[in-house]
PDB file of N, CA, C, O and CB in Angstrom:
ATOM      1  N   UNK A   1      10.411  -7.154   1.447  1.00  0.00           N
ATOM      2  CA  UNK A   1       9.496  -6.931   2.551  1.00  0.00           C
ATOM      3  C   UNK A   1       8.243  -6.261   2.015  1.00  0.00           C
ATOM      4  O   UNK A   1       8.200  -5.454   1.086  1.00  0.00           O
ATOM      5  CB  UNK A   1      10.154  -6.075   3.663  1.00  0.00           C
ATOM      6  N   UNK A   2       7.160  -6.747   2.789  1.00  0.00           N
ATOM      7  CA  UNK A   2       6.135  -6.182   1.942  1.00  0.00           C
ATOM      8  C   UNK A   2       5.239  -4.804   2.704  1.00  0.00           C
ATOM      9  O   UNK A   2       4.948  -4.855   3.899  1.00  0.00           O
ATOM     10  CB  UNK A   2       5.106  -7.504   1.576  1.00  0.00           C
ATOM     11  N   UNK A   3       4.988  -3.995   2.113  1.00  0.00           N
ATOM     12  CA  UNK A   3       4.760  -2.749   2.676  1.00  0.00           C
ATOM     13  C   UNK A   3       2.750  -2.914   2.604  1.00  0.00           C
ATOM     14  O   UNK A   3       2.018  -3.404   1.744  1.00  0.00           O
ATOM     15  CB  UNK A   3       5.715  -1.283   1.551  1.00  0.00           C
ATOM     16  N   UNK A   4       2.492  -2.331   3.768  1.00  0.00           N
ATOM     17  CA  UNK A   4       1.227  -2.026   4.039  1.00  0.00           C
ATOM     18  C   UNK A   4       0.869  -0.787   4.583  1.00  0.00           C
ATOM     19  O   UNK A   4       1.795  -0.305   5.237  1.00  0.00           O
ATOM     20  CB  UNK A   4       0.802  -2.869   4.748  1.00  0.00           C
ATOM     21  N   UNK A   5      -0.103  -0.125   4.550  1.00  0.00           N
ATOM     22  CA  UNK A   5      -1.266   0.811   5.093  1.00  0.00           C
ATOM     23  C   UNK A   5      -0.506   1.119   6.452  1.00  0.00           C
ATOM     24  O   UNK A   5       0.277   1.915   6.968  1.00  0.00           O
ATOM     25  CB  UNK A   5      -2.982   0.016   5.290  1.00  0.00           C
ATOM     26  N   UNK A   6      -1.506  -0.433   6.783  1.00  0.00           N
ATOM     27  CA  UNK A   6      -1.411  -0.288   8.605  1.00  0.00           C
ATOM     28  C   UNK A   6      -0.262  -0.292   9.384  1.00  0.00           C
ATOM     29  O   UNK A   6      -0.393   0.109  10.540  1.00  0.00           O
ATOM     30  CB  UNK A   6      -2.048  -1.381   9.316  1.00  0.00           C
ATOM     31  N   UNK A   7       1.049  -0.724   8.940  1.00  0.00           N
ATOM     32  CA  UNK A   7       2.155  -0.458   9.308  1.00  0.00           C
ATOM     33  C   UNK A   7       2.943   0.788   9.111  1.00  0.00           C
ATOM     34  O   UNK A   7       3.797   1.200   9.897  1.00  0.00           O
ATOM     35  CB  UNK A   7       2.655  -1.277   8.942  1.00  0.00           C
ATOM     36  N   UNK A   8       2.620   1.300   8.103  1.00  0.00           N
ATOM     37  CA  UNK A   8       3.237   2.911   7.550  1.00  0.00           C
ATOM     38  C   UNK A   8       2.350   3.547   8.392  1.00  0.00           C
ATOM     39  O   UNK A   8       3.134   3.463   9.337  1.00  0.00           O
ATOM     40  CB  UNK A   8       3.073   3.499   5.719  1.00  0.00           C
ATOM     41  N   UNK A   9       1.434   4.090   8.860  1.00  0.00           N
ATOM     42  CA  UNK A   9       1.062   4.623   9.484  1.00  0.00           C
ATOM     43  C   UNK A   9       1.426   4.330  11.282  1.00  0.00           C
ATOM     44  O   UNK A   9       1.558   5.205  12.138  1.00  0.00           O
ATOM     45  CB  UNK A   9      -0.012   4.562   8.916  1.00  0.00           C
ATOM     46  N   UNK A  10       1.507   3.101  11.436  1.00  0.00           N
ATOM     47  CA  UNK A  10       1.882   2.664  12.834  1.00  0.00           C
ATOM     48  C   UNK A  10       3.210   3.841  13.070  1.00  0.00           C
ATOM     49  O   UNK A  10       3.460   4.724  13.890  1.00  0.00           O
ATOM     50  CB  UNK A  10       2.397   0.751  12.905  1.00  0.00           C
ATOM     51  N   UNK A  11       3.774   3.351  12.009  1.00  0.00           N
ATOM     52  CA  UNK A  11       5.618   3.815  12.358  1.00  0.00           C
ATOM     53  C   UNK A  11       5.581   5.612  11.974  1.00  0.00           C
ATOM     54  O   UNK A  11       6.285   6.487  12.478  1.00  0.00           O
ATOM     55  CB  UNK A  11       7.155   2.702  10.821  1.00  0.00           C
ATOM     56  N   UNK A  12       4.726   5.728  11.134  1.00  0.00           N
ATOM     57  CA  UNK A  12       5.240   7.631  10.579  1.00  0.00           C
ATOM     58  C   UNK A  12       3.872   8.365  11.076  1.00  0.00           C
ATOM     59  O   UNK A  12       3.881   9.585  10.915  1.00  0.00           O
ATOM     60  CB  UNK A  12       5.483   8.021   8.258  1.00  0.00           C
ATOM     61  N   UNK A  13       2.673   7.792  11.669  1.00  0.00           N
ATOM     62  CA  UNK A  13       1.608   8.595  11.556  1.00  0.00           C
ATOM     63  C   UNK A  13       1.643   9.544  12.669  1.00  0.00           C
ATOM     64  O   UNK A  13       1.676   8.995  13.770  1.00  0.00           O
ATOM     65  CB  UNK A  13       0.401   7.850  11.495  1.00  0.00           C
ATOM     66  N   UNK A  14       1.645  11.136  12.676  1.00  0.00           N
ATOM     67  CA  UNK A  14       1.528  11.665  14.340  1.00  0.00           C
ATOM     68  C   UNK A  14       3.093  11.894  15.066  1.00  0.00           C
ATOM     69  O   UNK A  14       3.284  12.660  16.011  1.00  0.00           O
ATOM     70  CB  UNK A  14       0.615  10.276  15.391  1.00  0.00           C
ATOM     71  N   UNK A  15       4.171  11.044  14.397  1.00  0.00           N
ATOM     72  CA  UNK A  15       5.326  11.393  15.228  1.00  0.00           C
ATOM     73  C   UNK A  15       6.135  11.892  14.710  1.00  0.00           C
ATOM     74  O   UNK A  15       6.357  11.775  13.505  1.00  0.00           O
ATOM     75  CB  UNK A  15       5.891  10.581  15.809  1.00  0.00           C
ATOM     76  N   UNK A  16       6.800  12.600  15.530  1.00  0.00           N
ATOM     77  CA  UNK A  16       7.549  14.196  15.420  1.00  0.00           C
ATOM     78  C   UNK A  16       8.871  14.098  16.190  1.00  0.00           C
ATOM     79  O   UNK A  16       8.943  13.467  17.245  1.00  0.00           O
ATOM     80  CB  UNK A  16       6.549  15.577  16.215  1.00  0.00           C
ATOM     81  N   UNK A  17       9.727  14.618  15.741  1.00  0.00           N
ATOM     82  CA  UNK A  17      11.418  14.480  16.101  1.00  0.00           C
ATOM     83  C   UNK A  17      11.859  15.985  16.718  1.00  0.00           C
ATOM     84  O   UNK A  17      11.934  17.019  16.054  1.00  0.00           O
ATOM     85  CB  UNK A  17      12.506  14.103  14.452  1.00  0.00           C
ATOM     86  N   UNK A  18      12.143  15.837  18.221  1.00  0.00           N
ATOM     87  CA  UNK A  18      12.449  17.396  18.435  1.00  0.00           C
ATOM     88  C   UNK A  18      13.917  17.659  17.617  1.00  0.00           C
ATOM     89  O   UNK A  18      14.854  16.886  17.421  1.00  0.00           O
ATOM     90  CB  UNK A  18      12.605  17.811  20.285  1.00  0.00           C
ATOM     91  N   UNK A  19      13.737  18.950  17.259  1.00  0.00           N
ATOM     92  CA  UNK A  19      15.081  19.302  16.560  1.00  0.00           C
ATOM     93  C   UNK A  19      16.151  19.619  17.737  1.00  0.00           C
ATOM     94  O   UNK A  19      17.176  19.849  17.094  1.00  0.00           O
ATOM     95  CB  UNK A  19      14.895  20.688  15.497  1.00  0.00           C
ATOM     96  N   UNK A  20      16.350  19.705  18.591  1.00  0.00           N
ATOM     97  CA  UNK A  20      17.268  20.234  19.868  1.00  0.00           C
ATOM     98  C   UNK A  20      18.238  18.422  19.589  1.00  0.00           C
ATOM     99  O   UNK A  20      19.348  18.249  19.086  1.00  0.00           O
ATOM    100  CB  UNK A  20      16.002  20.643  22.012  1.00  0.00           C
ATOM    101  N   UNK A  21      17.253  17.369  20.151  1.00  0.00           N
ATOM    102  CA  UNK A  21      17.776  16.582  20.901  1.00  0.00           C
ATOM    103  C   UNK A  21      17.970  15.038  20.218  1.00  0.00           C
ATOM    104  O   UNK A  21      18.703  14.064  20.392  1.00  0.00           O
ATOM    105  CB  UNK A  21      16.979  16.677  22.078  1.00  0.00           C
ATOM    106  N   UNK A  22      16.416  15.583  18.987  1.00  0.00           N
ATOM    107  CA  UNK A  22      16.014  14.051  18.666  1.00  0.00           C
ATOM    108  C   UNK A  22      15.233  12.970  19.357  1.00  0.00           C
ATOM    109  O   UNK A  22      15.077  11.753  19.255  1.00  0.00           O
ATOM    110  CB  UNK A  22      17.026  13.457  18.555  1.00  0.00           C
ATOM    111  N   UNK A  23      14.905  13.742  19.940  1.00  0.00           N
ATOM    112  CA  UNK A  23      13.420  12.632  20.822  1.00  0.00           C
ATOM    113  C   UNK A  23      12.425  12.440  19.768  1.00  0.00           C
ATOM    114  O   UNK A  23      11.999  13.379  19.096  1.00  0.00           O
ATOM    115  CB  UNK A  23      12.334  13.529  22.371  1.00  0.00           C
ATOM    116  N   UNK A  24      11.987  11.011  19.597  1.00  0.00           N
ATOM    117  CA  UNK A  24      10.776  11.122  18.919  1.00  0.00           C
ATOM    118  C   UNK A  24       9.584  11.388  19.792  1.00  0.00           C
ATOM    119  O   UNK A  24       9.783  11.195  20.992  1.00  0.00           O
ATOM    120  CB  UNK A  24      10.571   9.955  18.174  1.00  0.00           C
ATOM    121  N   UNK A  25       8.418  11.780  19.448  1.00  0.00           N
ATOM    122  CA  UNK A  25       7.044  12.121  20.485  1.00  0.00           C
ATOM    123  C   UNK A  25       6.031  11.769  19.494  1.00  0.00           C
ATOM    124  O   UNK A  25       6.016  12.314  18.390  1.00  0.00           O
ATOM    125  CB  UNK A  25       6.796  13.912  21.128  1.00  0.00           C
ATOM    126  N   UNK A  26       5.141  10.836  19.860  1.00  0.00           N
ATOM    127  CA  UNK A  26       3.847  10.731  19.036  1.00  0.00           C
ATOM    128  C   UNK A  26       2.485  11.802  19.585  1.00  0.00           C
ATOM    129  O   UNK A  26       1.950  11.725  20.691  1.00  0.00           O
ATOM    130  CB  UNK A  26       3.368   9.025  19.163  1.00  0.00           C
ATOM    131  N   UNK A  27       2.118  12.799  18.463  1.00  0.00           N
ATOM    132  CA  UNK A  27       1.263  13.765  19.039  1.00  0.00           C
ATOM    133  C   UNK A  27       0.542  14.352  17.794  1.00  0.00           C
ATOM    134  O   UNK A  27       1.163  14.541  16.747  1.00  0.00           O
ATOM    135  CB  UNK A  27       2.065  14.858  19.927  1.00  0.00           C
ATOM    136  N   UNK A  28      -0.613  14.601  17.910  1.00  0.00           N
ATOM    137  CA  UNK A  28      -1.277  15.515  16.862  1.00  0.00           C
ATOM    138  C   UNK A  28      -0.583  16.615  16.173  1.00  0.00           C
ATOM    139  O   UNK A  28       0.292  17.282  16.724  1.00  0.00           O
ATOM    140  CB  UNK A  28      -2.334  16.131  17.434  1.00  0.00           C
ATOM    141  N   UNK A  29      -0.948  16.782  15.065  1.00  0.00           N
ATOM    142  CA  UNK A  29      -0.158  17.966  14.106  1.00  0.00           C
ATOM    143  C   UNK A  29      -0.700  19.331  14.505  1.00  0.00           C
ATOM    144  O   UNK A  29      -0.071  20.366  14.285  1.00  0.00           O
ATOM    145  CB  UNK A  29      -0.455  17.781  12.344  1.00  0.00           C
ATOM    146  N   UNK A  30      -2.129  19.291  15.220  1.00  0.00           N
ATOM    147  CA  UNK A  30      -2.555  20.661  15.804  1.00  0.00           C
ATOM    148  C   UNK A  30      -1.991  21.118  16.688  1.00  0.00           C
ATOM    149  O   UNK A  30      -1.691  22.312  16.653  1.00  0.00           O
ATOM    150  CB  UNK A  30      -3.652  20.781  16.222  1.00  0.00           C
ATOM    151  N   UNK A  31      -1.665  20.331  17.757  1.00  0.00           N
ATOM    152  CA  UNK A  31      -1.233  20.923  19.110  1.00  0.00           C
ATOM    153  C   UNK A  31       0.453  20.928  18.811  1.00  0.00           C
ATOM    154  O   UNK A  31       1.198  21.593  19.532  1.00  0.00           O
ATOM    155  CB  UNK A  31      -1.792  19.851  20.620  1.00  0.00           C
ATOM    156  N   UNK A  32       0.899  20.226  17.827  1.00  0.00           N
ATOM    157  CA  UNK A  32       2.255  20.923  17.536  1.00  0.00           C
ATOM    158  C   UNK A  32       2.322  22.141  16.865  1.00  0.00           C
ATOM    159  O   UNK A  32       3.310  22.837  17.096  1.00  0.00           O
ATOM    160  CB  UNK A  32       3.055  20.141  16.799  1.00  0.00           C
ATOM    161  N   UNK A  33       1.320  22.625  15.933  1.00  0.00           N
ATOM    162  CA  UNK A  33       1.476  23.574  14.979  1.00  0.00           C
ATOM    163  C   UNK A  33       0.856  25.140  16.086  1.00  0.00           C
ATOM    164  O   UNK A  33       0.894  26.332  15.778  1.00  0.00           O
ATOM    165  CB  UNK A  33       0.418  23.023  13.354  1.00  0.00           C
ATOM    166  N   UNK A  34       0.424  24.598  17.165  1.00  0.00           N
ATOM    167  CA  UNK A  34      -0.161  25.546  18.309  1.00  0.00           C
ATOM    168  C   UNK A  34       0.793  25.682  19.525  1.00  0.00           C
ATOM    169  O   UNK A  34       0.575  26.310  20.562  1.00  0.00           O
ATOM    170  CB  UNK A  34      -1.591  24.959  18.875  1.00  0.00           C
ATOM    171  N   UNK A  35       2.098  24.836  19.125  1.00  0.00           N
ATOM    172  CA  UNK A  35       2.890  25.210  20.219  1.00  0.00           C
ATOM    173  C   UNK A  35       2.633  24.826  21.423  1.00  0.00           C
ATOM    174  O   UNK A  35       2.950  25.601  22.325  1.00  0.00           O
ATOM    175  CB  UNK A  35       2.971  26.351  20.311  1.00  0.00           C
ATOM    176  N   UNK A  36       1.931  23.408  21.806  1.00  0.00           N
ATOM    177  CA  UNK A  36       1.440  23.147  23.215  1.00  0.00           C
ATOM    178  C   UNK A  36       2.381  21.892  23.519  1.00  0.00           C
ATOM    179  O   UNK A  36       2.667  21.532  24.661  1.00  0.00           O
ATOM    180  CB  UNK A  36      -0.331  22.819  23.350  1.00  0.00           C
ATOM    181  N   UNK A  37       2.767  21.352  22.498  1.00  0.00           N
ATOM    182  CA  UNK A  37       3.835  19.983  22.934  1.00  0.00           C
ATOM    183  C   UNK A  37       5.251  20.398  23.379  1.00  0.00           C
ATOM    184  O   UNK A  37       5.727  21.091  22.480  1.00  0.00           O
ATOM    185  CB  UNK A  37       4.136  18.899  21.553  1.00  0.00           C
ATOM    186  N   UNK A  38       5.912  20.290  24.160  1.00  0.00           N
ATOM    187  CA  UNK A  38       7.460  20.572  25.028  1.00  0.00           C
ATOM    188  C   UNK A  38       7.556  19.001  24.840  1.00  0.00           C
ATOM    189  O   UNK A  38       6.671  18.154  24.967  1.00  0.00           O
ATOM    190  CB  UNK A  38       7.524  21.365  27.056  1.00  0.00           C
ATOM    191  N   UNK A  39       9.488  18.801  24.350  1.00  0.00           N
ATOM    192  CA  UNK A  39       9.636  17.692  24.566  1.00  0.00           C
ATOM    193  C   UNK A  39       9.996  17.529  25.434  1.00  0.00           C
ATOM    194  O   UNK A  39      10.318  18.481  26.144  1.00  0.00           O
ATOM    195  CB  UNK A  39      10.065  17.179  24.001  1.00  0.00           C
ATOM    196  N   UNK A  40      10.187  15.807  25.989  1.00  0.00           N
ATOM    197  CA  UNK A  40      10.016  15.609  27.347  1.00  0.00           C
ATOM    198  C   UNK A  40      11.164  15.420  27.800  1.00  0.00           C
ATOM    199  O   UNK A  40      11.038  15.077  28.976  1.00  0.00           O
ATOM    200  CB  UNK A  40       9.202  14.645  27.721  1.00  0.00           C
ATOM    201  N   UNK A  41      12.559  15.470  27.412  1.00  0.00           N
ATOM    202  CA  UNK A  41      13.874  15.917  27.370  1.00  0.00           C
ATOM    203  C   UNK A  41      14.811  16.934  27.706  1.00  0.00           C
ATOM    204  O   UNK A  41      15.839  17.103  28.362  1.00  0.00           O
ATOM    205  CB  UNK A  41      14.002  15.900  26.630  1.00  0.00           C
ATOM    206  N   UNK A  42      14.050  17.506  27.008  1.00  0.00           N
ATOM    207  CA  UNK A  42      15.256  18.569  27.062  1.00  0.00           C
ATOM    208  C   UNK A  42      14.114  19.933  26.812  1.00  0.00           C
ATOM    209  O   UNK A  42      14.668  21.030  26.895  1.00  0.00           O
ATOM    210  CB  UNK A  42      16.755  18.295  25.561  1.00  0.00           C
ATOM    211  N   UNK A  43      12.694  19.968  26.536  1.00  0.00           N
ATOM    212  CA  UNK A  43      11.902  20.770  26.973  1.00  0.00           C
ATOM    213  C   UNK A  43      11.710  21.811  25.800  1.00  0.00           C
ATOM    214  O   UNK A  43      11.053  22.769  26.206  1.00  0.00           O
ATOM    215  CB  UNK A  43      12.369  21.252  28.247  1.00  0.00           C
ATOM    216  N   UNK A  44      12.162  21.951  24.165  1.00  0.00           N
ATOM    217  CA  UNK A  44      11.991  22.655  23.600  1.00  0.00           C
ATOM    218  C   UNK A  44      10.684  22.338  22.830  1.00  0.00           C
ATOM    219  O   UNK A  44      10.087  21.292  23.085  1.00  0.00           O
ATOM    220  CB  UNK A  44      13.020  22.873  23.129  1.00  0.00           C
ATOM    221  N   UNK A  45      10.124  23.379  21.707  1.00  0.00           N
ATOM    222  CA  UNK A  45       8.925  23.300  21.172  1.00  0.00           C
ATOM    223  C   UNK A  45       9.369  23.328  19.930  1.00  0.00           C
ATOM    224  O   UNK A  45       8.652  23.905  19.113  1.00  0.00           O
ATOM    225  CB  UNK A  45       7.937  24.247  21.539  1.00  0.00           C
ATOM    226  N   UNK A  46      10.246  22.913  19.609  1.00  0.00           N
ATOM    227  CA  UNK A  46      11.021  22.551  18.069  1.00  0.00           C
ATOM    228  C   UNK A  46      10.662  21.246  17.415  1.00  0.00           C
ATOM    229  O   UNK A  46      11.169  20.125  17.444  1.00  0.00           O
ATOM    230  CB  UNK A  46      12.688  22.432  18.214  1.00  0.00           C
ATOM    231  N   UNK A  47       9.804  21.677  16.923  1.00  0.00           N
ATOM    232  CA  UNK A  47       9.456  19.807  16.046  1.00  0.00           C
ATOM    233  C   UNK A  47       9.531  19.895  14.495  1.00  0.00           C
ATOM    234  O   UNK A  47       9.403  20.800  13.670  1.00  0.00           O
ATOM    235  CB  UNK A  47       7.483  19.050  16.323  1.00  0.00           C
ATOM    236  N   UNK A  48       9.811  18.477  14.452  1.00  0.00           N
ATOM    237  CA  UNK A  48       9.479  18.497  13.080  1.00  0.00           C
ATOM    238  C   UNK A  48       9.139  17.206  12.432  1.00  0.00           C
ATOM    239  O   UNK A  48       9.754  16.334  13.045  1.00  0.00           O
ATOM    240  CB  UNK A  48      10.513  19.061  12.397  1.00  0.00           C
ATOM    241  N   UNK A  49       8.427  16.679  11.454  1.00  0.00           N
ATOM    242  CA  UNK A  49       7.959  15.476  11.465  1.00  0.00           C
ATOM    243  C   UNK A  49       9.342  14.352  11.023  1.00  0.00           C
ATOM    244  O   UNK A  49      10.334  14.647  10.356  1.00  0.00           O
ATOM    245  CB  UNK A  49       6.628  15.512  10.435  1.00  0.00           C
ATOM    246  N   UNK A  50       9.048  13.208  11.556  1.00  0.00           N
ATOM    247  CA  UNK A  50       9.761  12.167  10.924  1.00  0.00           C
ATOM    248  C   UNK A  50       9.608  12.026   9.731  1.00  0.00           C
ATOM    249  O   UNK A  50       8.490  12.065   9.217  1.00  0.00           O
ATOM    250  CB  UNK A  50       9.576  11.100  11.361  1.00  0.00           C
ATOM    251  N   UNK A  51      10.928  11.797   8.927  1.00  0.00           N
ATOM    252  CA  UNK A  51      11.288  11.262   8.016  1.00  0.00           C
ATOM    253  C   UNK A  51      11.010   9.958   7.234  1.00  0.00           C
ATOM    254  O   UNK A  51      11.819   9.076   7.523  1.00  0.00           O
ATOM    255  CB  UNK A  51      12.092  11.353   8.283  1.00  0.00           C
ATOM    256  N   UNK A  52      10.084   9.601   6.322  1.00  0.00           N
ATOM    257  CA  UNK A  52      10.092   8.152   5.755  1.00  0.00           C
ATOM    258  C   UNK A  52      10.961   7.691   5.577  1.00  0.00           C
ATOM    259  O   UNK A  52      11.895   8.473   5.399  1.00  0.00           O
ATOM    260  CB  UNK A  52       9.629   7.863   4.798  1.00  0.00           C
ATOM    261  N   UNK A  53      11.290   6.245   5.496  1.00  0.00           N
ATOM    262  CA  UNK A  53      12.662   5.842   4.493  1.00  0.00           C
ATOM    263  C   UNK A  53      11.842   5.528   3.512  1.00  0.00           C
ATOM    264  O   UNK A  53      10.614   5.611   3.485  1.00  0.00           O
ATOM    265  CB  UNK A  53      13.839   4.519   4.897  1.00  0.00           C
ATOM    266  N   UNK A  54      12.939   4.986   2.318  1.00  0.00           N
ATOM    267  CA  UNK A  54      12.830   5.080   1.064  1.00  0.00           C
ATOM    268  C   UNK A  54      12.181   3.810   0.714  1.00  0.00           C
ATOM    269  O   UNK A  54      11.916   3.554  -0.460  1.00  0.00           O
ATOM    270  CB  UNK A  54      14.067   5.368   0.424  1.00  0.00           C
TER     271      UNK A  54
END
């Protein structure tokens, strides 16, 4: 499979995995690192970025 730019970024750019529940949320790294994103789940401010695969 052939890997590109515009697809790696589609899938990993901006989204964030709450640690509580595992919701993914696509959102800026500021307003997570400022504590303004609640996930929309289960409501915690626990993020952390997605994981690439290999």
């Amino acid at each position: 499979m052939a890997k590109f730019k515009e697809a790696t970024e589609r899938l990993h750019k901006n989204v964030f995995v709450c640690k509580k529940c595992k919701t993914k949320q696509r959102t800026n790294m500021q307003k997570i690192l400022k504590g303004k994103v609640t996930c929309k789940k289960c409501g915690s401010k626990a993020f952390r970025a997605i994981k690439k695969a290999k």
